[in-house]
N, CA and C atoms as an extended XYZ file, in Angstrom:
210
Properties=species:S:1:pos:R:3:atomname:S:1:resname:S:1:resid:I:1 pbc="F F F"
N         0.853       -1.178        0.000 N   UNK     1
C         0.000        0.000        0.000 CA  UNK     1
C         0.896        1.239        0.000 C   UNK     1
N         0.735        1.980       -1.195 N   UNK     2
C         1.459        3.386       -1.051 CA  UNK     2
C         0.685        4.342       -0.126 C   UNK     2
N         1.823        4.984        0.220 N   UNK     3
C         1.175        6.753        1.361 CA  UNK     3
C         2.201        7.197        0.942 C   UNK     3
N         1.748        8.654        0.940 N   UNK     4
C         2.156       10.027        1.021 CA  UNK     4
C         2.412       11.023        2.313 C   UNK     4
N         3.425       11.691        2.272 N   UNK     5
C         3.677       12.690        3.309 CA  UNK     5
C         3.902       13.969        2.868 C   UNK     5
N         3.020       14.822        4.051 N   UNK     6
C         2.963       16.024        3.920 CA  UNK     6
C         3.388       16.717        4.745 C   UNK     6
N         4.686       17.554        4.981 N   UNK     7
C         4.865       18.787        6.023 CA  UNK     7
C         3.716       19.918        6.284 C   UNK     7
N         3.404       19.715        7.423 N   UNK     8
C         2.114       21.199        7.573 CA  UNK     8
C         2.704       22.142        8.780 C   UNK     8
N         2.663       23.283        7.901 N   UNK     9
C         3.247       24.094        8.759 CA  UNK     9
C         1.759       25.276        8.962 C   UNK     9
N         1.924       26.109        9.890 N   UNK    10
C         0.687       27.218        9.904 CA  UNK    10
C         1.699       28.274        9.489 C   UNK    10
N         0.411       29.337        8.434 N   UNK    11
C         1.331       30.362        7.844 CA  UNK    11
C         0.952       31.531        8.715 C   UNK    11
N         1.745       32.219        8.634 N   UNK    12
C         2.114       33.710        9.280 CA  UNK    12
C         1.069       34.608        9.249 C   UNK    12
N         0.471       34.222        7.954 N   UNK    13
C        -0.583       35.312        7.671 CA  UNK    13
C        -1.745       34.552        7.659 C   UNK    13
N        -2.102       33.380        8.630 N   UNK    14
C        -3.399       32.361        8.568 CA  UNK    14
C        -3.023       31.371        7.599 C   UNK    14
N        -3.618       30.164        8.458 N   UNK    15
C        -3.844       28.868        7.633 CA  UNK    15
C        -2.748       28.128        7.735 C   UNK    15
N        -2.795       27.389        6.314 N   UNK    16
C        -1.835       26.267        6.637 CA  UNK    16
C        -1.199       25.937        5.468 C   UNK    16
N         0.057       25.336        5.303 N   UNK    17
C         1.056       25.192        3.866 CA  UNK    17
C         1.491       23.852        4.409 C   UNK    17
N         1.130       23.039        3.162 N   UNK    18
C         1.729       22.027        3.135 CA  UNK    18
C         2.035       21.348        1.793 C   UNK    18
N         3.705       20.690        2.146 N   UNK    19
C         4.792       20.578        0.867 CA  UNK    19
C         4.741       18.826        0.886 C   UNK    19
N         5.046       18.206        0.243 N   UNK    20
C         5.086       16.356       -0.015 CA  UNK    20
C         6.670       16.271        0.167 C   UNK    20
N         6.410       15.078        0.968 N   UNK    21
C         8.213       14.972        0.943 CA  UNK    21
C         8.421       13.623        0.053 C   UNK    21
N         9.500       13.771       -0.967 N   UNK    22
C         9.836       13.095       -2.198 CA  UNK    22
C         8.774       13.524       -3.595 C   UNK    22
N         7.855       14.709       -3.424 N   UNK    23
C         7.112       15.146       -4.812 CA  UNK    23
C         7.132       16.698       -4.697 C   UNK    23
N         7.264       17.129       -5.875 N   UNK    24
C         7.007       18.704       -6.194 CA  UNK    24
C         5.358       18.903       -6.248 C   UNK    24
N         4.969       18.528       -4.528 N   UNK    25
C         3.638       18.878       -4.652 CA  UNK    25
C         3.489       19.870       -3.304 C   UNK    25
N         2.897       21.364       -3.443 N   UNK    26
C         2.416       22.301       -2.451 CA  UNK    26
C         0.899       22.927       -2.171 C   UNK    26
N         0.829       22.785       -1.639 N   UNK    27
C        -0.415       23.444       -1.548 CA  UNK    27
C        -0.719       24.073       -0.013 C   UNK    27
N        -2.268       25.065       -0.091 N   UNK    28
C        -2.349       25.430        1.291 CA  UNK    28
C        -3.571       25.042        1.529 C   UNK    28
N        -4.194       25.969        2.474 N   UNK    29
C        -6.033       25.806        3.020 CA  UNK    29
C        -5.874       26.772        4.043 C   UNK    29
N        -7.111       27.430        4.156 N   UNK    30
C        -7.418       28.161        5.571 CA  UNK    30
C        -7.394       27.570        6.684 C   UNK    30
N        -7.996       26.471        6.476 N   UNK    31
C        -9.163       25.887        7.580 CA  UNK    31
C        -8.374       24.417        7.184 C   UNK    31
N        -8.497       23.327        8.448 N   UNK    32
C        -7.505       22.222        7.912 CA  UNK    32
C        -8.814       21.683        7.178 C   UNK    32
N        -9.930       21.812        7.146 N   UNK    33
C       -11.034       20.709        5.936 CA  UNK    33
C       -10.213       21.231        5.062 C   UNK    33
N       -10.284       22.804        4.271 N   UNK    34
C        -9.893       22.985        3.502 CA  UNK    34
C        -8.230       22.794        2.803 C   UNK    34
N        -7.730       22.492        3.759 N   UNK    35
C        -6.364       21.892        3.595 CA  UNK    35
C        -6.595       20.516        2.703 C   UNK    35
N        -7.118       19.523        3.507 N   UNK    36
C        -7.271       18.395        3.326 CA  UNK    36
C        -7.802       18.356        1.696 C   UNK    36
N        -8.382       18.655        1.633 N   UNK    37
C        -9.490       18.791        0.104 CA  UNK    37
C        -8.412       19.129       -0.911 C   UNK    37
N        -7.307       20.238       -0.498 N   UNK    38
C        -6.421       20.875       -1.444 CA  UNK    38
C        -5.621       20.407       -1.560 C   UNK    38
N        -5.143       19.120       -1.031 N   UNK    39
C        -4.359       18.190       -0.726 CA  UNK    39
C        -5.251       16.925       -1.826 C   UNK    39
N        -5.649       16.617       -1.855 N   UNK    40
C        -6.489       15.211       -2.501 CA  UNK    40
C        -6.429       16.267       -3.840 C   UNK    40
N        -7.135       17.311       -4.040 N   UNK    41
C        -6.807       17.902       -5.518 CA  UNK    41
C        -5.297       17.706       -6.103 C   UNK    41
N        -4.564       18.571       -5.300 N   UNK    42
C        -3.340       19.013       -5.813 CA  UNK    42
C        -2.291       16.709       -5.826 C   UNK    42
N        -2.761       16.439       -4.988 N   UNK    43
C        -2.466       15.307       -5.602 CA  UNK    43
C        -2.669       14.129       -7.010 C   UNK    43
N        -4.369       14.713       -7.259 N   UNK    44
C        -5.097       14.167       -8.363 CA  UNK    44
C        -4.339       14.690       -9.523 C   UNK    44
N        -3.826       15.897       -9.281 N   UNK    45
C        -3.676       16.606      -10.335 CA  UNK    45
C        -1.897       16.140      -10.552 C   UNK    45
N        -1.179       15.850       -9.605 N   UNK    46
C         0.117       15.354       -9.757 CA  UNK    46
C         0.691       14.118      -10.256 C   UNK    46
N        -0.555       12.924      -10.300 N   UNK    47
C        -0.172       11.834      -10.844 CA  UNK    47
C        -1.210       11.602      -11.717 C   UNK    47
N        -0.717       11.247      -12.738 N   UNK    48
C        -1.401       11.217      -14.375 CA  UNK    48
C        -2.341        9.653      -14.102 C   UNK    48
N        -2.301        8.912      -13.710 N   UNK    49
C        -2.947        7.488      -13.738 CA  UNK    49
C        -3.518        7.324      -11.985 C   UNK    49
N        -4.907        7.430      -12.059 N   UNK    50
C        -5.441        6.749      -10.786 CA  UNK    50
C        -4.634        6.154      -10.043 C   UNK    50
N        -3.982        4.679      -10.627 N   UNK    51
C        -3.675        3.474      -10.180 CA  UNK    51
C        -2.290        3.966       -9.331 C   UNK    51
N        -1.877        5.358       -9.587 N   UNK    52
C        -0.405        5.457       -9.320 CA  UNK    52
C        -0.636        6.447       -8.024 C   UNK    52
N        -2.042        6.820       -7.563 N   UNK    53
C        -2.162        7.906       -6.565 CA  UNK    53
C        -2.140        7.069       -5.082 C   UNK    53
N        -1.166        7.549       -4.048 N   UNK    54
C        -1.364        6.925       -3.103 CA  UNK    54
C        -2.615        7.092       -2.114 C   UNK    54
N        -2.763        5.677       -1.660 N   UNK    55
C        -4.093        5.568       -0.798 CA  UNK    55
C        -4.246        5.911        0.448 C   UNK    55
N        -2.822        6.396        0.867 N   UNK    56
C        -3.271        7.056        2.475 CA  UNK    56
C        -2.239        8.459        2.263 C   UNK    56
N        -2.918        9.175        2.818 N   UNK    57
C        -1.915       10.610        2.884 CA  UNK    57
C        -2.080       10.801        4.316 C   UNK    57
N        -0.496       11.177        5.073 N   UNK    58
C        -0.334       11.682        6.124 CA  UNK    58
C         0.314       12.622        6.202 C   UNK    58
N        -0.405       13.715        7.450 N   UNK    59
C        -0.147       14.830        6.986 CA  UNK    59
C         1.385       14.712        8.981 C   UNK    59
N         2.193       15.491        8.347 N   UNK    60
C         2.843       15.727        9.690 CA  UNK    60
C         2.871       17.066        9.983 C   UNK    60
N         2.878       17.687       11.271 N   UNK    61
C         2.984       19.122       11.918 CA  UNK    61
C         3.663       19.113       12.293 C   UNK    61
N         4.556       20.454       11.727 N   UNK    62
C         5.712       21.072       12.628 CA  UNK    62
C         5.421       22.346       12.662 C   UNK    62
N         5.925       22.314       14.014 N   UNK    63
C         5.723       23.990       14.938 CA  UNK    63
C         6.846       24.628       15.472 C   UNK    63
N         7.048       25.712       15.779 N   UNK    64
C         8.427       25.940       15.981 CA  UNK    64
C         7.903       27.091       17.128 C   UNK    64
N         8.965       27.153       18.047 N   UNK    65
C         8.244       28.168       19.475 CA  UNK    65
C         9.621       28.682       19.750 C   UNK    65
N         9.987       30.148       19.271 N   UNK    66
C        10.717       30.464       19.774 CA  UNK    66
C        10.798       31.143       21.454 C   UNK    66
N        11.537       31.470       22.200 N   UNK    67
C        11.703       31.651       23.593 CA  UNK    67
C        13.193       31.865       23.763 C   UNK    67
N        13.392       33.238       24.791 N   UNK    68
C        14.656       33.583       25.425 CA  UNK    68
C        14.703       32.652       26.735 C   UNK    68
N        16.458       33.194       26.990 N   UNK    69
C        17.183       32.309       28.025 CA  UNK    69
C        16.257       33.595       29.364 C   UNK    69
N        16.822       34.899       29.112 N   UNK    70
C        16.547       35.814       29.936 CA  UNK    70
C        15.113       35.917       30.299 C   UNK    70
């Protein structure tokens, strides 16, 4: 069974960006439904044959928190 991975990061200016790791695939969403949805598009649209689209996509979050010593 193929899967897919997605980096999701939240953007600066709202929402959410997320990149495929091993495909030149990006996309964003406001709202994570709308993530998700833009994600299943922007994938449909990246592999030319059904048979070749993977059947599970996972998405991973990274967050980053900056903080002083002082």
């Amino acid at each position: 069974m193929k899967e897919i991975i997605f980096i999701v990061e939240k953007d600066p200016e709202g929402g959410f960006n997320a990149s495929a790791l091993g495909y030149s695939i990006i996309t964003q969403g406001e709202t994570m439904a709308e993530l998700k949805n833009n994600v299943r598009d922007a994938i449909k649209c990246h592999f030319s044959e059904e048979k070749d689209i993977p059947q599970i996509i996972r998405l991973h979050f990274v967050s980053e928190e900056v903080f002083t010593y002082a």
